[in-house]
C-alpha positions as CSV (number, residue, x, y, z in Angstrom):
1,X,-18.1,15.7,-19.1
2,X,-19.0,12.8,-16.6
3,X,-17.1,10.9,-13.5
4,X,-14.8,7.7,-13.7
5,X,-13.9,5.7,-11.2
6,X,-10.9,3.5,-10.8
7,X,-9.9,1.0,-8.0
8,X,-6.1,-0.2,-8.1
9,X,-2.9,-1.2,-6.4
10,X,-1.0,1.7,-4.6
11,X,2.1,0.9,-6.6
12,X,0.2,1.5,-9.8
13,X,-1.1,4.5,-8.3
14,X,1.7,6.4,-7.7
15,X,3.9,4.8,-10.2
16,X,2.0,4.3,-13.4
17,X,-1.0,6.5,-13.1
18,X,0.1,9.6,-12.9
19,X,1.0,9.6,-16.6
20,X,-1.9,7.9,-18.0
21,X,-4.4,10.8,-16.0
22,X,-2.3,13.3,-17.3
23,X,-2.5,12.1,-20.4
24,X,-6.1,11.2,-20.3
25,X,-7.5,14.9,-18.7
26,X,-5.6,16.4,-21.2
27,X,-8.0,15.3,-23.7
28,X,-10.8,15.1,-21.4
29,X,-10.3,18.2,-19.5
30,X,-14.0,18.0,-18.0
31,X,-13.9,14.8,-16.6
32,X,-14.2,14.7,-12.8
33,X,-11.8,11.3,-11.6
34,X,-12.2,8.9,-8.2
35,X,-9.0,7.1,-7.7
36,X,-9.3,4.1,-4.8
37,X,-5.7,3.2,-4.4
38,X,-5.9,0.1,-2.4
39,X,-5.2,-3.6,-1.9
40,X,-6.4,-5.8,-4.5
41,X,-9.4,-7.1,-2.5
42,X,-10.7,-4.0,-1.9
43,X,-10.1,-3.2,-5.4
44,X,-12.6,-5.9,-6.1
45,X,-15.3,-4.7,-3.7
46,X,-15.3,-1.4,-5.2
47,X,-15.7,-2.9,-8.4
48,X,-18.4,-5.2,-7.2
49,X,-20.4,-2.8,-5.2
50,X,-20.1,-0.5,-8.2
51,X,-17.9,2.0,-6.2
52,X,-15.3,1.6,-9.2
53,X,-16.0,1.3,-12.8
54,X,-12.7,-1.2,-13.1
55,X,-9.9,-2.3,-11.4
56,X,-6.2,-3.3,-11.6
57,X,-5.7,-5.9,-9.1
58,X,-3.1,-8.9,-8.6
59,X,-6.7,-11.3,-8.2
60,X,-8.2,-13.1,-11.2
61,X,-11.6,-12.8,-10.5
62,X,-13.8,-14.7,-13.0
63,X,-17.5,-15.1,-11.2
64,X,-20.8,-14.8,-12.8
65,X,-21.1,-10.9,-11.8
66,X,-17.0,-10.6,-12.3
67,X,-13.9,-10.6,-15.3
68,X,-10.9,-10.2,-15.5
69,X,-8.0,-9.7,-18.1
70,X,-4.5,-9.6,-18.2
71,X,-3.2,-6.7,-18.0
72,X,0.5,-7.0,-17.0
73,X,3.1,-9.0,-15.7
74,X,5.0,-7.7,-12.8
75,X,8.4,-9.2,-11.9
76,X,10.2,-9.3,-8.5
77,X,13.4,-7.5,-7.6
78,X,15.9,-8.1,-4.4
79,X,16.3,-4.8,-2.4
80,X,18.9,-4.5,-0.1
81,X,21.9,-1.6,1.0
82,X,24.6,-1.5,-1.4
83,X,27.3,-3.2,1.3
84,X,25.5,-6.0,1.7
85,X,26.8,-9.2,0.5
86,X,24.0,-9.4,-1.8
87,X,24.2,-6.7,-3.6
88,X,27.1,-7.9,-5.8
89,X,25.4,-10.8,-7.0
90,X,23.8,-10.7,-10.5
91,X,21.8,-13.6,-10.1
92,X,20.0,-14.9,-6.9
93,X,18.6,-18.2,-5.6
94,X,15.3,-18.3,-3.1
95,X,18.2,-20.2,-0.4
96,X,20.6,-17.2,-0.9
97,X,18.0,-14.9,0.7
98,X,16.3,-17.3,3.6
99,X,19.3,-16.4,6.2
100,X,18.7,-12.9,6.0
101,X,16.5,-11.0,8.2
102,X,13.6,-9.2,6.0
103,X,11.0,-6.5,5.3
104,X,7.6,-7.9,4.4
105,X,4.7,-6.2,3.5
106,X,1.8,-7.4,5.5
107,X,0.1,-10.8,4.8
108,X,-2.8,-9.7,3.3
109,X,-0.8,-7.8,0.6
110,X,-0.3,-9.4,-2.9
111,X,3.4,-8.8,-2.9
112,X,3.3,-10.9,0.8
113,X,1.3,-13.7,-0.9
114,X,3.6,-14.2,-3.9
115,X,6.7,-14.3,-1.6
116,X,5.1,-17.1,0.6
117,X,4.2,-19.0,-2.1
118,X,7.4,-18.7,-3.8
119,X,9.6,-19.4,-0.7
120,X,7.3,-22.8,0.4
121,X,8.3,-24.3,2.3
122,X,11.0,-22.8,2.7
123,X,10.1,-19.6,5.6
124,X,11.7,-16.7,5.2
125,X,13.8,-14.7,8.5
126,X,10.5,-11.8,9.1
127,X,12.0,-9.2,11.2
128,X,8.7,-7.4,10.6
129,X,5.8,-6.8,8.7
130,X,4.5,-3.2,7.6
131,X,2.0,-1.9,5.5
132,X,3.5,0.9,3.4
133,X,6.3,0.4,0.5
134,X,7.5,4.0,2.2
135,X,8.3,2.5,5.6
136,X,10.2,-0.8,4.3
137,X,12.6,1.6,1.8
138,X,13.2,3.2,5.0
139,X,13.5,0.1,7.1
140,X,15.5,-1.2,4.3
141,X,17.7,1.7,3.8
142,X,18.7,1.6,7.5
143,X,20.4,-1.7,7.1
144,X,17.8,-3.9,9.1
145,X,17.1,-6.1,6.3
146,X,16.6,-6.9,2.8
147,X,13.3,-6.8,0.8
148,X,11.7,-8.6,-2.2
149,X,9.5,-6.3,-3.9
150,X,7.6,-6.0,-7.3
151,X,9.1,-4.0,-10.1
152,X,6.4,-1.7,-10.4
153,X,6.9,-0.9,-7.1
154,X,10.7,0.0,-7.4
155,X,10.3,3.9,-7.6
156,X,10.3,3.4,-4.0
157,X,13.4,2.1,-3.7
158,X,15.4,4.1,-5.8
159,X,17.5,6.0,-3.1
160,X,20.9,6.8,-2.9
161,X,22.8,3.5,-1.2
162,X,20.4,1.0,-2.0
163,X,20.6,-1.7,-4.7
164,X,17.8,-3.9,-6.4
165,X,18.8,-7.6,-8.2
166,X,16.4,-9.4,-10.6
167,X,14.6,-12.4,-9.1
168,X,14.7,-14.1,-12.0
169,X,12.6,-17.7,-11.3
170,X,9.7,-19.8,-12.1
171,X,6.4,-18.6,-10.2
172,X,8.4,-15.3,-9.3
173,X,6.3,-12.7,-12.2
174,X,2.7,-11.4,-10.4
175,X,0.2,-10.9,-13.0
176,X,-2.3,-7.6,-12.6
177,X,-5.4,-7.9,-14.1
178,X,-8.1,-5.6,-15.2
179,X,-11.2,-6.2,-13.6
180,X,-15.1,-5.2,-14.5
181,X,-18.9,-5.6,-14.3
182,X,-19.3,-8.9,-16.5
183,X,-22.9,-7.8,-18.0
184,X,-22.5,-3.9,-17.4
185,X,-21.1,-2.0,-20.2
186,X,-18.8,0.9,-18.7
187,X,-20.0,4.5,-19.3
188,X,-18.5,6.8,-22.1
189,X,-16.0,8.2,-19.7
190,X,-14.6,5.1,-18.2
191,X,-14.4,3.6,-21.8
192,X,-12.1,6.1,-22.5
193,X,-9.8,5.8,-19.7
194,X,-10.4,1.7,-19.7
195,X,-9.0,1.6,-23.1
């Protein structure tokens, strides 16, 4: 019996968790869960306001109140339609993609961040910027552009006439972390689900 709380990405929440809750109320039938799938910011206020027992967040946050561990890794992956010239190519460079027009996830995301910090100072062709994996598969799927995404993310993407390429280069692999209350111990029930 009891309540957990967990605060994590959206791709982790629709790809990954689903198994592990299962799983978990399975064993814990009683359990009653709160699931904040959001940005990793906001995964770390609910963790810090005590909203959220833990977190899974692309932020290393190590303050006095604060940790974090590793978690996992998270590589990226080229999306694009399966004509494109891209899509044959087994291996591709950050100057391949720069002349095509893309899909980004907004600024604030993770995923955004990763790709701006990859690419500099090199700027990549935005046609826009949305804030749902959902609408750039379907942006992407239409043929406006091409997408770099996360691999935990890629359930999106798997669609009839779209293709996904490794992006296979230094600084390109986004670490999630697990993040918690430094000095408070998690409850019995978030314990179990933490570990």
């Amino acid at each position: 019996q009891g309540r957990v709380s967990v605060a994590l990405l959206p791709s982790l929440a629709a790809g990954w968790l689903p198994a592990v809750l299962k799983e978990f109320t399975a064993r814990h039938p009683g359990i009653h869960l709160d699931i904040f799938d959001v940005l990793s910011e906001p995964c770390i206020a609910a963790v810090a306001s005590g909203d959220a027992d833990f977190a899974l967040a692309a932020i290393r946050v190590d303050t006095p109140d604060l940790k974090a561990e590793p978690f996992c890794s998270d590589g990226f992956y080229m999306v694009c339609p399966e004509g494109h010239s891209l899509a044959s190519k087994a291996k591709l460079s950050l100057q391949e993609l720069t002349p095509w027009p893309f899909i980004h996830l907004a600024r604030h995301s993770s995923v955004r961040q990763y790709l701006d910090a990859a690419f500099f100072p090199q700027t990549m062709r935005t046609l826009v910027e949305v804030e749902q994996l959902a609408t750039v598969m379907g942006l992407v799927q239409s043929g406006l552009g091409i997408t770099v995404v996360p691999a935990l993310s890629l359930f999106h993407f798997d669609k009839p006439g779209l293709v996904a390429r490794p992006m296979n280069l230094p600084g390109m692999d986004r670490q999630i972390y697990m993040v918690r209350k430094r000095e408070r111990g998690l409850s019995l029930v978030a314990s179990a689900l933490y570990l």
